[in-house]
N, C-alpha and C positions, 0 to 999 in steps of 0.2 A: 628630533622626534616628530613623529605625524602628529598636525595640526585636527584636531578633531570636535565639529560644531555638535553636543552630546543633545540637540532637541533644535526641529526645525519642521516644516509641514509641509505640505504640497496639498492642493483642494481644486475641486472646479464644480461651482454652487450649482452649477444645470444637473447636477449626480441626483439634486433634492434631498440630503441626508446629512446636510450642515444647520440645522435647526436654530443653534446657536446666533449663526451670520445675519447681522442686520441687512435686511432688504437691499437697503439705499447706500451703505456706508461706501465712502470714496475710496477708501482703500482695503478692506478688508474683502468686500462682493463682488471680487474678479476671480477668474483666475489666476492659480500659481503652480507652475509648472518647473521641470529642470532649469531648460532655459531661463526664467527670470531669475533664478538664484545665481546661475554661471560666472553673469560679471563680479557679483559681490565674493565669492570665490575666489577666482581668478585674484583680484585686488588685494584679498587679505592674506592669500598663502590655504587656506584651509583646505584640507583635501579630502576630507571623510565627512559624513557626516551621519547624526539617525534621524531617518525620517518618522515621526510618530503620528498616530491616528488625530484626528479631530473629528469625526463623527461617531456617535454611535450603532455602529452598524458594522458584520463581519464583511458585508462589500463593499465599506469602504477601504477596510485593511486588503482584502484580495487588492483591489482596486492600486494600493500603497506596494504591496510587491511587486505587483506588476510595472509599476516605474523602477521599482526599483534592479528589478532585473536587468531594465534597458540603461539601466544608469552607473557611471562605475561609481559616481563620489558616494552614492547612499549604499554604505556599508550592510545595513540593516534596517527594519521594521519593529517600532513599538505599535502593536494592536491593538484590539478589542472581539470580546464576545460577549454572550449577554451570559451573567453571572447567575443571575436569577434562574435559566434554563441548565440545569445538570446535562441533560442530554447534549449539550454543546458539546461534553468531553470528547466526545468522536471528532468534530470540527478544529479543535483546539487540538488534536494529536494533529491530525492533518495539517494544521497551518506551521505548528511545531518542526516537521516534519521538511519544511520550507528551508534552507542554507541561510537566510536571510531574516528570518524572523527570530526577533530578540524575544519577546516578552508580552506585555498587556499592559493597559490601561485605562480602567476603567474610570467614566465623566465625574469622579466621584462629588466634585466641586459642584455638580448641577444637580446635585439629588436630595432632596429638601429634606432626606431625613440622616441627622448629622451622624447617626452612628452606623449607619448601613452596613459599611465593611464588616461588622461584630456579628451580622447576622446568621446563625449558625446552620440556615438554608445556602448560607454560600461559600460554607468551609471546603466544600468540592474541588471550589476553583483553585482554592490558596494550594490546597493540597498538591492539585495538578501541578500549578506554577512552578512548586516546590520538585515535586517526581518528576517534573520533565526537564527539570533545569533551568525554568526558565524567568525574567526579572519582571519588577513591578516597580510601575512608575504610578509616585504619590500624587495624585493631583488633590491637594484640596486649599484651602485656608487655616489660619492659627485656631480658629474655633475647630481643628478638625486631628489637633493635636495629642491630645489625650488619646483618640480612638485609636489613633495610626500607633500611636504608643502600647497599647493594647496587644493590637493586630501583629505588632512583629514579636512582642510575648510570645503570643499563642504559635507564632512562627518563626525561631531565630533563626532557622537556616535560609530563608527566603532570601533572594538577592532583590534588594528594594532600595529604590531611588525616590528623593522629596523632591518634586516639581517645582521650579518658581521658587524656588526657598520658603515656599507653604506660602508664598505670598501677602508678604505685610501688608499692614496699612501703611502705604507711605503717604500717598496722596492726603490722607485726613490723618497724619501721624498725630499722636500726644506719648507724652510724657509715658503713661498707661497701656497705651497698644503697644508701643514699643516694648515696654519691659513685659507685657503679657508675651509677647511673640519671641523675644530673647530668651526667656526662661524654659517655655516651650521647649524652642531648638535644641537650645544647652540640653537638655532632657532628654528628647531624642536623642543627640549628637552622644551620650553618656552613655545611655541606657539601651541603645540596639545597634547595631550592625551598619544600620543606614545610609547613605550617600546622600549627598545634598547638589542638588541644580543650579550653579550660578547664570541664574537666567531670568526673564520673567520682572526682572526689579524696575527696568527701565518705563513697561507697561505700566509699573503701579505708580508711577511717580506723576507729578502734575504735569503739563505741559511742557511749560517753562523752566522745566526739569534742569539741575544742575549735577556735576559731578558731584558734591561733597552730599545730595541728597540721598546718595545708595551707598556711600560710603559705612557709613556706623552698619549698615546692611552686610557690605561684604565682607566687613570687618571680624563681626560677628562669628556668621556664618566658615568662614576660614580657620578662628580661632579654634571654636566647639570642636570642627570635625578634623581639622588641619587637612594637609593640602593634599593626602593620598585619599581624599573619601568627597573631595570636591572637585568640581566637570563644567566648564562653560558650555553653554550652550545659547544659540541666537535666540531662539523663539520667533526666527524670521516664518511669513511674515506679520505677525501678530505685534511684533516689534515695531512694525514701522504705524503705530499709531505713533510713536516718541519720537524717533530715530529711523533713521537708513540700519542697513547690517551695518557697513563699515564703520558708523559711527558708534553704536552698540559694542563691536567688537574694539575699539580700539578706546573706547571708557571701559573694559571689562581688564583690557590688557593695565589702563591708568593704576585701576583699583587695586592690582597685584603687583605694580610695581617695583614696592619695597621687597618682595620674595627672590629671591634666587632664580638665577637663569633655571635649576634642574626645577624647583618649585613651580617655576611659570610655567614650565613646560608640561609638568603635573595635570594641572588642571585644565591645560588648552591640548590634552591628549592623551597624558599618560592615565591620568583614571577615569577617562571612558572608556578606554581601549580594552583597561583591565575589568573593569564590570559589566562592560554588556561582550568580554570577550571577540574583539576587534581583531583579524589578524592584520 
């Protein structure tokens, strides 16, 4: 089965619409382009992958297809438009309208007010997502669980992906966060449609980050949703605050280990391929 990286970036900070990107940092305030991704490709077998937005801006997504046209391994485009503007719908058929563009994803992680997505000034968009076919990638944290729990309520037919595994606290784990974040998931995982991102865990983890630290994480995460609703993906290069890709990719391969050759091959292919519709 094709090897499939389901969350990965491309950026280049001179665009000015990476707001997020620390000034100064060593590894994140460069560019990243096809080529820097190739060799780590090349090494691991992977051969598709999606590239998804990191700015808040629709040119940064034009900006995102356009590599992605010139590129065979990026299958597809996770977006962005602004939610808040209705009059987008024209923009959002249009980008729809793309062979290449999967879906949306809105910063929702960056937006100080924890319930935003409920806002019923932005039922438009869900709506759209929904009428055009097209998927939503969850970006936020476990404080952001209940809402997202809500959200696919009001919308069970949406095809909606959890970013990062809602991204625990690993680095400052206790006892407390974990069982708030577990219960969370189980909850989603139970109660909507949802897919979940095994991706993102490596970033939350401290430094000196060990295997068995993401462990109870992918553990989890695996059990709730089992392996046809779970998708590796790198988070390169956001990842390489922890880790290289290859090293990422090949603790993500550790963590699935015990599953079945058709299992492993699940999640490092078969269900992205079938949720954002891969041929």
């Amino acid at each position: 089965m094709t090897k499939i990286d389901a969350h990965q970036h491309f950026w280049h900070p001179a665009r000015g619409d990476y707001g997020w990107l620390p000034p100064e940092d060593p590894v994140l305030s460069r560019p990243y382009l096809p080529a820097d991704l190739a060799p780590a490709l090349a090494a691991t077998g992977v051969e598709r992958t999606v590239l998804v937005q990191a700015a808040p801006t629709t040119a940064e997504t034009e900006y995102l297809l356009g590599l992605a046209d010139a590129t065979d391994h990026v299958a597809g485009v996770v977006g962005w438009i602004d939610f808040e503007r209705p009059e987008e719908i024209d923009t959002l058929r249009r980008l729809a309208a793309h062979p290449k563009f999967l879906g949306l994803r809105p910063m929702i992680q960056d937006i100080s007010d924890v319930g935003w997505m409920l806002r019923p000034e932005l039922d438009w968009a869900f709506r759209a997502i929904c009428d055009l076919d097209l998927t939503f990638d969850a970006l936020g944290f476990p404080r952001h669980i209940e809402y997202f729990s809500a959200l696919l309520a009001r919308y069970p037919g949406m095809r909606v992906v959890l970013d990062h595994c809602l991204k625990p606290m690993i680095t400052d784990e206790s006892p407390e966060s974990f069982d708030e974040w577990a219960r969370g998931i189980a909850r989603l995982a139970s109660g909507t449609g949802a897919y979940c991102k095994l991706s993102g865990l490596v970033t939350e983890a401290k430094d000196d980050w060990r295997r068995e630290d993401l462990a109870y994480y992918s553990d989890h995460v695996i059990e709730v949703f089992g392996v046809d609703r779970v998708m590796w993906g790198s988070d390169w290069p956001v990842c390489r605050l922890r880790c290289e890709y290859e090293t990422w990719y090949e603790t993500a391969l550790s963590l699935v280990s015990h599953l079945s050759d058709a299992d492993q091959a699940r999640i490092f292919g078969g269900t992205a391929s079938e949720f954002y519709r891969i041929g």
